[in-house]
N, C-alpha and C positions, 0 to 999 in steps of 0.2 A: 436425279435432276438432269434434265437435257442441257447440253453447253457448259458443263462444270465439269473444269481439268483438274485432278489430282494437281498439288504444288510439285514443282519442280525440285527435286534434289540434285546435290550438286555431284556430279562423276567425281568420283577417285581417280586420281591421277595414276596412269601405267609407271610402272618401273618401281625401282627401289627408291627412297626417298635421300636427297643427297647429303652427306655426311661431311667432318671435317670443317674445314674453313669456305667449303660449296653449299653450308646449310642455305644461306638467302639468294640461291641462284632459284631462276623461276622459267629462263628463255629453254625451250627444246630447238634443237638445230638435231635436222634429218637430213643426211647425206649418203648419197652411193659413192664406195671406192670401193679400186680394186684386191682381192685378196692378199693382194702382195704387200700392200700398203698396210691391211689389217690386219695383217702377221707381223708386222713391224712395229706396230703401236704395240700389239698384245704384249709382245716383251718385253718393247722399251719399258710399258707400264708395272710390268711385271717385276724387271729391274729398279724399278727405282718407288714401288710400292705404292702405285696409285692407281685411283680406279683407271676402267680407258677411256670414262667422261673427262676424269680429270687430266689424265695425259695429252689427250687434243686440247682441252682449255689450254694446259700449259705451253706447248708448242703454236697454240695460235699467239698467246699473248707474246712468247718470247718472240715470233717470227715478225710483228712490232716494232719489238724494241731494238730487234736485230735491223730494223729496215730505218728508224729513226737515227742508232749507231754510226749506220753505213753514208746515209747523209750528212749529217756530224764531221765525218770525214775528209768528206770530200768537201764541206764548208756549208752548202743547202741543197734543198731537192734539185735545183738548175743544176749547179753543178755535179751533181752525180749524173744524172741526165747526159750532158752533155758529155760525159767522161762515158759513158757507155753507148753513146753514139758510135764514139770515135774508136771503141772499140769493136763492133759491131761493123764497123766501117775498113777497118784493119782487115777482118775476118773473112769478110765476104771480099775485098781483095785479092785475099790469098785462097779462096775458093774457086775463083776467077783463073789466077795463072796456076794455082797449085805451088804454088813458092813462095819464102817468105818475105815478106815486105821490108825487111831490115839488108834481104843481103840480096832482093831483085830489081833493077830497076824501072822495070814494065811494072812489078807491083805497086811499086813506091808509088809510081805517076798516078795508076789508078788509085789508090787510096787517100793521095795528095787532092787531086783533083775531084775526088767524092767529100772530102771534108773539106774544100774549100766553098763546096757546090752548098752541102749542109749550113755552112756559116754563113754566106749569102744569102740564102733563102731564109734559112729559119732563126737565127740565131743574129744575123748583126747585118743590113741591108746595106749595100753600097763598098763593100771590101776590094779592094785593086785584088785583080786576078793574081793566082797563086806564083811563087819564080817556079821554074823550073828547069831541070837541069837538064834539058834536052826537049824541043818539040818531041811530042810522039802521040800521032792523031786516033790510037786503038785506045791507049788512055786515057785521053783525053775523054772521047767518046766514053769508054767503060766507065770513068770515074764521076762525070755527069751520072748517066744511067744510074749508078748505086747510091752517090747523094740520093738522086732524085726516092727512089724508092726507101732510101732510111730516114727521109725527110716525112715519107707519106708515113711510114710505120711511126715515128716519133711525134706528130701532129694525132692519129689515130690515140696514142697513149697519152699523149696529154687531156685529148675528149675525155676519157675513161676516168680520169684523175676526179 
């Protein structure tokens, strides 16, 4: 007969079918990494007697719970946030002079002055300018500057969120 298709049978699904407590899993997730990361999973899985679907399942879910934990911690997602601003903020300070911000006080200024700039803008409008213990106008300047730029990166993550 012209126009008449054979029915449709259903494809067998690729792979081995999934075992354990993953029998009612049904999602495929296809990802490229690099060697090095695939030689990590092999043995972690290998170690602890699971397949290496089951080893990324479990490391995704823990990496979760681990991120849920971490806010917990620090009280809610704001506040870890902003707890890692300020570290990020320390950081690139001392990237800046190359010394630490605890025992310089060119660093201090810039880091004071990037998390004051942070708090102002993004976090709490209208702040009285930060004390400090000494003018000092490269500071001042650099520590606007790195606000300004960890205020873009932390507005950027929050879109993402």
């Amino acid at each position: 007969m012209a126009g008449s298709r054979a029915p449709k049978t259903k494809r067998k699904r690729p792979g081995r079918p999934p075992q354990g407590e993953y029998v009612d899993k049904r999602k495929t997730l296809s990802t490229r990494i690099t060697s090095g990361l695939r030689d990590r999973l092999d043995k972690s899985a290998d170690e602890s007697g699971r397949s290496l679907s089951q080893e990324i399942e479990f490391r995704l879910e823990q990496s979760f719970r681990d991120e849920k934990a971490l806010y917990r911690e620090f009280g809610d997602k704001s506040l870890y946030m902003t707890m890692r601003w300020f570290a990020l903020t320390l950081d690139e300070a001392q990237q800046i002079t190359e010394k630490p911000w605890k025992k310089d006080e060119e660093t201090f200024g810039i880091a004071a002055n990037a998390l004051w700039t942070m708090l102002r803008k993004g976090l709490r409008k209208g702040l009285p300018a930060p004390p400090r213990l000494r003018y000092d106008p490269f500071a001042d300047r650099m520590g606007k500057m790195v606000g300004e730029k960890l205020f873009k990166l932390g507005t950027r993550e929050r879109k993402q969120e």
